[in-house]
C-alpha positions as CSV (number, residue, x, y, z in Angstrom):
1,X,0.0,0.0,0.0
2,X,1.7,3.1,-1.4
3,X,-0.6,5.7,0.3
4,X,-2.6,5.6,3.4
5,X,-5.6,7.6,4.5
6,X,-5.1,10.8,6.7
7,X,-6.6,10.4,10.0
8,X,-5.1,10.2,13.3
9,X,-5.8,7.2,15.8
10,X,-2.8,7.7,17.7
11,X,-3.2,6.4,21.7
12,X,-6.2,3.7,20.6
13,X,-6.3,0.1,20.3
14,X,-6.7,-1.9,17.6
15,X,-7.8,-5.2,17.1
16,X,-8.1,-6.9,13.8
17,X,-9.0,-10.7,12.7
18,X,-7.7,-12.5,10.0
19,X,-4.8,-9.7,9.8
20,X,-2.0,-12.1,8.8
21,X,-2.4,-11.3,4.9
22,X,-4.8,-10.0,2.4
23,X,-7.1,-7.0,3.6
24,X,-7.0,-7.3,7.0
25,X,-3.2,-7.1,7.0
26,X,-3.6,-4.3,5.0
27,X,-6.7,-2.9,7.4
28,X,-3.9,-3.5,10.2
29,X,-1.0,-1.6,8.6
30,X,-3.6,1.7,8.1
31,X,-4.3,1.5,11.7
32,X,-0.9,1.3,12.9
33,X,0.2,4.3,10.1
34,X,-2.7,5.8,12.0
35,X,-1.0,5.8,15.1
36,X,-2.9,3.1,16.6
37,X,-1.4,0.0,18.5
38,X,-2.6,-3.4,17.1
39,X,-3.8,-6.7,18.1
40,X,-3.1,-9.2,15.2
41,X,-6.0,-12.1,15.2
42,X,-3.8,-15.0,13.4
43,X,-5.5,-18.2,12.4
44,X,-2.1,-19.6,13.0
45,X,-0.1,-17.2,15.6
46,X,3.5,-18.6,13.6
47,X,2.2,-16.6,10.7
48,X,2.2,-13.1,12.1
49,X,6.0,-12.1,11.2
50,X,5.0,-9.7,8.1
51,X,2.6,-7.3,9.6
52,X,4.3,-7.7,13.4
53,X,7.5,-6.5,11.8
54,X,5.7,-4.1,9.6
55,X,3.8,-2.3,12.2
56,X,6.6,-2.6,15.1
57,X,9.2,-0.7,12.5
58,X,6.3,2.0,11.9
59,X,6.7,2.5,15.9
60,X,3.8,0.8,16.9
61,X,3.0,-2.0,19.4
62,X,1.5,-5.3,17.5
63,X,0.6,-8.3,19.2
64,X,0.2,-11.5,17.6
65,X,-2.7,-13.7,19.0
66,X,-3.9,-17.2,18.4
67,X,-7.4,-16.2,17.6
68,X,-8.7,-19.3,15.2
69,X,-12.8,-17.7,14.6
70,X,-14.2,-21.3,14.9
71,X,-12.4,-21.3,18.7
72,X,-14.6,-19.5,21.3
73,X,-12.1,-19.8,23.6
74,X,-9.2,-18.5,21.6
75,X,-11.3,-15.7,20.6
76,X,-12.2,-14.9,24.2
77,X,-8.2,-15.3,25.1
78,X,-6.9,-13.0,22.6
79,X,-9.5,-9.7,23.7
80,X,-8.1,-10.5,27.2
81,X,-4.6,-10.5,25.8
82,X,-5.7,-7.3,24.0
83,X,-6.9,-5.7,27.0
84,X,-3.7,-6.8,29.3
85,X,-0.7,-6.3,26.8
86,X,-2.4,-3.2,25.0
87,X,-4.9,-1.6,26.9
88,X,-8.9,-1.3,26.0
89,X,-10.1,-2.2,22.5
90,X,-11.5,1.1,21.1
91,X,-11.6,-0.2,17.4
92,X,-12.7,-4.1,16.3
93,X,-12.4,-5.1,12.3
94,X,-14.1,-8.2,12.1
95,X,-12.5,-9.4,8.6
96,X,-11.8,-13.1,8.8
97,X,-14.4,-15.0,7.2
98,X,-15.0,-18.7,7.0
99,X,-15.7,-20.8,4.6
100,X,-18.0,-24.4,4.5
């Protein structure tokens, strides 16, 4: 993403599912070029080193989480995580989707 919207976000939280590639990795880098701190929902947590790296070199924090959607309690886990490691959740994106 070459250009980012202007708006400023800086001092709120962010969490975002499904942010390990696709939109909501690039949903999570706007935030964080925002100013915002974000709370990476991975399907698989050992797939969050692109936007973690990405994010913490833009200055931000970004926390990885375990947060597979078909898991209530991994879900449930990863907003207490959010809450603990980064403070409370002012901004949700709900992008990973399932498929049957």
């Amino acid at each position: 993403m070459s250009e980012y919207p202007s708006f400023d976000l800086t001092g709120r939280v962010a969490l975002v599912t499904g942010a390990a590639r696709g939109l909501g990795n690039a949903i999570a880098r706007a935030l964080a070029h925002a100013g915002a701190d974000v709370a990476l929902g991975l399907r698989d947590v050992t797939t969050g080193g692109d936007p973690l790296e990405t994010i913490e070199a833009m200055g931000r924090r970004a926390l990885p989480l375990q947060m597979d959607m078909t898991r209530l309690d991994q879900i449930s886990r990863a907003v207490d995580d959010t809450v603990a490691h980064l403070g409370k959740v002012g901004i949700l994106v709900n992008n990973a989707g399932l498929a049957s």
